[in-house]
ZAMARGU-4260 file (C-alpha; in steps of 0.2 Angstrom, whole numbers, plus 5000, padded with zeros to 4 digits):
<rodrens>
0) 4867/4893/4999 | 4859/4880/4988 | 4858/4866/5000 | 4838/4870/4997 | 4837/4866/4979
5) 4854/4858/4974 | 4844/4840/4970 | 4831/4849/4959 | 4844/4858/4950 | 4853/4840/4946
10) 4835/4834/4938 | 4826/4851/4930 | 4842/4861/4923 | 4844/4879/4930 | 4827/4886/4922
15) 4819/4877/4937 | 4833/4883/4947 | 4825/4902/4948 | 4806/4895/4953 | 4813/4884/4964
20) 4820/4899/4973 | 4808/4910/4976 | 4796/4893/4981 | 4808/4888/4994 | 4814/4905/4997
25) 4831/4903/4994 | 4842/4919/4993 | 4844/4927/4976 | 4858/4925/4965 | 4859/4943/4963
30) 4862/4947/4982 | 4879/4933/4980 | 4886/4942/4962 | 4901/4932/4957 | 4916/4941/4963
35) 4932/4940/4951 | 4946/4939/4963 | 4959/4948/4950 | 4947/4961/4943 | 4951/4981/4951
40) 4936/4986/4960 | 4939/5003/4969 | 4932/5005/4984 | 4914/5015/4986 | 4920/5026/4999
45) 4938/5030/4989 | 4940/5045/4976 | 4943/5040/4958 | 4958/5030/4955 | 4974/5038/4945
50) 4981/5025/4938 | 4981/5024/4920 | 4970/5007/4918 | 4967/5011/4899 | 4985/5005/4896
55) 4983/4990/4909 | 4970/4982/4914 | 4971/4972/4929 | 4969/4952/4924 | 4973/4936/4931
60) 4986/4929/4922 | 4996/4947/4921 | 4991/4947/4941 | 5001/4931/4944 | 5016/4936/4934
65) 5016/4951/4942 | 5016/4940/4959 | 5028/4929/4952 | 5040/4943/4947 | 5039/4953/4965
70) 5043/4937/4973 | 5059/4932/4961 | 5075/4935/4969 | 5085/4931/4952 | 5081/4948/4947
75) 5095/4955/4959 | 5112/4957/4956 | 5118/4940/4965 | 5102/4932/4966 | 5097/4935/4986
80) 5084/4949/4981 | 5068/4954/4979 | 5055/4965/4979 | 5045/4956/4994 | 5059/4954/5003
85) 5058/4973/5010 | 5040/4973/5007 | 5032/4961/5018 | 5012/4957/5016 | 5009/4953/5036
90) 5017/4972/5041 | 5007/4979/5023 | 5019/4978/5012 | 5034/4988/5021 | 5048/4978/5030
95) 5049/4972/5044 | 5055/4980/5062 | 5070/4973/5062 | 5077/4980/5047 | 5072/4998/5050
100) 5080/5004/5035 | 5081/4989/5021 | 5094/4976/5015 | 5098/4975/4996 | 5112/4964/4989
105) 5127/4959/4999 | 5118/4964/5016 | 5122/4984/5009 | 5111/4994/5019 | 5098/5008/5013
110) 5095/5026/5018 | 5075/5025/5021 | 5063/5016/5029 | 5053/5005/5015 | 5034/5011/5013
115) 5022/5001/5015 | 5012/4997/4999 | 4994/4998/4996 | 4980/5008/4988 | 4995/5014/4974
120) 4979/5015/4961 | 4976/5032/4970 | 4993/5040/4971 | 5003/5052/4957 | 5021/5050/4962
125) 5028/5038/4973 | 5043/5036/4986 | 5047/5047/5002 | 5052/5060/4988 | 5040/5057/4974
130) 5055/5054/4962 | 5044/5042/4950 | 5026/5050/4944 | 5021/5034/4937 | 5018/5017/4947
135) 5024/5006/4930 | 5041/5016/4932 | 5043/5013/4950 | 5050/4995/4950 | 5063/5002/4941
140) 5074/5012/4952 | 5071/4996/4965 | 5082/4985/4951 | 5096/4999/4949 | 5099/5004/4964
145) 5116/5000/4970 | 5111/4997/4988 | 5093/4986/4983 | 5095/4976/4968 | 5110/4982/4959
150) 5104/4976/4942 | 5101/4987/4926 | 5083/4986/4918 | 5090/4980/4904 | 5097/4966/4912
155) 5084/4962/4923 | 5072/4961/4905 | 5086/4950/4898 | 5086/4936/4911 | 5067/4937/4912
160) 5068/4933/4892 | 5082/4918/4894 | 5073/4910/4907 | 5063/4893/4903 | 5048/4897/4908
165) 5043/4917/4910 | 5041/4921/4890 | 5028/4906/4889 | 5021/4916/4904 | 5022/4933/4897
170) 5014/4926/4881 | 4999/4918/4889 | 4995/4936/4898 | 4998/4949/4886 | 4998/4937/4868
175) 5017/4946/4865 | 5030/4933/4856 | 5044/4943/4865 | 5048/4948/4883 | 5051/4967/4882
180) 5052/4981/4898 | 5036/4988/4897 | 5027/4972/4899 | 5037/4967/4913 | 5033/4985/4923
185) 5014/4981/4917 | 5013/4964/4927 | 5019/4971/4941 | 5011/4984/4943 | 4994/4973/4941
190) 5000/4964/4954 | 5004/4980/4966 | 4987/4989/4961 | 4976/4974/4968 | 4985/4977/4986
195) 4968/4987/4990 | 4965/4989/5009 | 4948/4997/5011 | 4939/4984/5023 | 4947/4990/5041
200) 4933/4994/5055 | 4935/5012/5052 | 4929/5007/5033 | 4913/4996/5040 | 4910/5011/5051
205) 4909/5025/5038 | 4898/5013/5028 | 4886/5013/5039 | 4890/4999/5053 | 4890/5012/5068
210) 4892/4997/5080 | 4911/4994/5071 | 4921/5007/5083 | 4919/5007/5103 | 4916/5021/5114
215) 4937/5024/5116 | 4938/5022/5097 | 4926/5036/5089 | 4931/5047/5104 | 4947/5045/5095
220) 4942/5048/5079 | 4934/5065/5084 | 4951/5070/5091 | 4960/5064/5076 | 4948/5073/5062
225) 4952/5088/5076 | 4972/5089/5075 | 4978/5074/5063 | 4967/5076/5046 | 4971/5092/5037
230) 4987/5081/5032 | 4981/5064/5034 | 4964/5068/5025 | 4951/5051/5023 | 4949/5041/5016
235) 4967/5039/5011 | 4972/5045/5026 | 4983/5056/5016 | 4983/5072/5006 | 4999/5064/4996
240) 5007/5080/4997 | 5026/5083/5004 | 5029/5091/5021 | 5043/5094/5034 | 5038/5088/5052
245) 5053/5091/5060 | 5057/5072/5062 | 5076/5074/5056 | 5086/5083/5072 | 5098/5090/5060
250) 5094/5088/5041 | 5104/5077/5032 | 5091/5071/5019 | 5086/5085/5010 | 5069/5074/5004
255) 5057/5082/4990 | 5072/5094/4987 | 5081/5081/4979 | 5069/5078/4964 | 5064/5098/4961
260) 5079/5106/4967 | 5069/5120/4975 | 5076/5123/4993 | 5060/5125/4999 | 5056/5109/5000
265) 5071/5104/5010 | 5068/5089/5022 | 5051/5086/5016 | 5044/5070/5013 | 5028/5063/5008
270) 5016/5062/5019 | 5013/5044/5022 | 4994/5035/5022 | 4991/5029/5042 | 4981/5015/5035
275) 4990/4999/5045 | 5001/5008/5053 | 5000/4995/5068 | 5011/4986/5058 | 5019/4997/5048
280) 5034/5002/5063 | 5047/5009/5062 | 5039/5026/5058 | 5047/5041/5046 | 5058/5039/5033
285) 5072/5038/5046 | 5062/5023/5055 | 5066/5037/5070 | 5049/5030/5079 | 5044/5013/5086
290) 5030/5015/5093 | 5012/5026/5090 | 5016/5034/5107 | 5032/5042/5101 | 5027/5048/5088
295) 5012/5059/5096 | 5025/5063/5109 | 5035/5073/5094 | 5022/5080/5090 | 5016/5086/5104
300) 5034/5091/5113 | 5048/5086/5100 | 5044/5099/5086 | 5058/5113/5085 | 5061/5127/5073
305) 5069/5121/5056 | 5068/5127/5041 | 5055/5124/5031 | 5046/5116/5046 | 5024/5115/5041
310) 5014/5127/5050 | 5003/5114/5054 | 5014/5105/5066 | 5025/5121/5072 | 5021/5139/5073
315) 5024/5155/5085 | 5036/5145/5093 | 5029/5131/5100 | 5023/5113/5092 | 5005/5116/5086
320) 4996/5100/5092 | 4992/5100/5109 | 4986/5082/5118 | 4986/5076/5135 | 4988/5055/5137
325) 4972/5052/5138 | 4969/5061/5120 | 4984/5051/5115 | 4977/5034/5120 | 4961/5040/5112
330) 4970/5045/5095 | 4982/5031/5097 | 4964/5015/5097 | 4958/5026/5084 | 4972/5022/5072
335) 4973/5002/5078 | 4953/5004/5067 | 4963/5005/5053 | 4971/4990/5051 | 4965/4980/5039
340) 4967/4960/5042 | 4960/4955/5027 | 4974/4963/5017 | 4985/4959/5028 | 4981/4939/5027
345) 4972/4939/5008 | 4980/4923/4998 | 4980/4929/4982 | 4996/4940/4984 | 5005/4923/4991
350) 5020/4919/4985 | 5013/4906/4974 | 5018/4898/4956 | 5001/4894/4952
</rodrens>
């Protein structure tokens, strides 16, 4: 970008720098802002974020522990463990396919499909349940649970403190003498609230780029704003709220129910963003789907009376969305806009001890 005035610089100082700009017509400084990498930035086109950043602003050295922690398998049980081990960045954060339901400690095998992780900045409660309505608390039930990381808080917090280097790291990010739980939840949840995926073509489209999304694309998009968005509103492609879709044949994971004990929400689950979900498969909590095409077909044919079942997938008897194949492939490209490879390749969330 400088190549024009780079030698005048060297000899005048950077007063020069701004005449020699706009003599040589150089492009401005303020059209190339300097970006800070590990600084939150919500997207334009997004809705206000939730998280509580008064208590924990996002930084670089908090960032990096936070990296560093979500990639330390010591903080299991037996030491073979760890956060990214079920949450993968290539498949956005979620495992991978051949683990439709994750393995924690001594290959013990989990009930539900790992979400994938990104835009957490904008969510209340998380899980397929929303059993934990803060994103610093969530980490938490990942350590304890018998069939993940089988370790109490406590001791996770403890071996963090006796290792030879995390408190130096701790101290350098947030100026503490001693390692304590709060600031371990804090790092990682600046590392987690950075995994932002807003730049997908559907996003360049909706800022204004109508050349982004081809004829077979926005045909889809029409279709999906027609039968998919009153759950999976934009930009989120979400409402974050708890529904039954009939994807359990018999109902053997009560779901939301679990956490408020009200029977009407048996079998209900959060309803997940569809942001990357080219290579988010397997789909549901039950990893049930493997394929986009499967899943429309249940929609459109698998759908049978259940309690609780959403109106807006069954009602008078009969599944409520009705698509012939060609809508499906339609629908199907549409969805493909919204990965985003930029997230899904970015080397700041790299495993990395830098």
């Amino acid at each position: 970008m400088i190549s024009c005035y780079k030698t005048r610089v060297r000899l005048f100082g950077p007063v020069l720098l701004l005449i020699m700009m706009v003599i040589n017509g150089c492009e401005s400084v303020a059209e190339h802002p300097i970006v800070d990498a590990y600084k939150f930035e919500k997207p334009a086109h997004f809705p206000e974020p939730t998280y509580t950043f008064r208590n924990n602003q996002v930084n670089e050295k908090g960032f990096k522990l936070g990296r560093r922690l979500f990639n330390d398998p010591s903080l299991s049980r037996d030491g073979s463990i760890s956060c990214s081990s079920c949450h993968v960045q290539s498949h956005a954060f979620a495992d991978i396919m051949l683990h439709p339901f994750s393995f924690g400690v001594e290959d013990r095998e989990g009930k539900r499909n790992a979400p994938p992780l990104f835009n957490l900045a904008f969510q209340k409660e998380f899980f397929w349940d929303g059993g934990v309505t803060h994103l610093d608390f969530a980490p938490i039930l990942a350590f304890e649970s018998e069939i993940e990381m089988d370790l109490s808080f406590e001791e996770v917090v403890a071996r963090i403190s006796r290792s030879a280097d995390y408190p130096a790291l701790f101290k350098d990010a947030f100026g503490i003498e001693e390692v304590t739980g709060p600031y371990v939840l804090h790092a990682l949840s600046q590392f987690m609230l950075m995994m932002l995926s807003a730049d997908s073509k559907y996003d360049r489209y909706v800022q204004g780029d109508h050349q982004a999304l081809n004829s077979l694309e926005l045909k889809g998009l029409e279709l999906f704003r027609q039968h998919c968005e009153s759950c999976h509103q934009e930009p989120l492609f979400t409402d974050l709220s708890y529904r039954n879709n009939g994807v359990q044949r018999n109902i053997t994971d009560l779901g939301r129910e679990t956490v408020t004990e009200v029977p009407q929400d048996r079998a209900k689950f959060k309803v997940p963003s569809l942001r990357n979900i080219e290579v988010t498969s397997p789909y549901m909590h039950n990893a049930r789907f493997e394929t986009l095409q499967q899943v429309l077909d249940h929609y459109t044919e698998g759908v049978a009376e259940q309690v609780s079942i959403d109106p807006k997938v069954f009602a008078s008897g009969k599944p409520v969305i009705s698509l012939n194949a060609e809508e499906k492939e339609q629908i199907i490209a549409f969805l493909k806009t919204l990965t985003d490879p930029g997230f899904l390749t970015n080397p700041i969330f790299f495993n990395s001890n830098d």
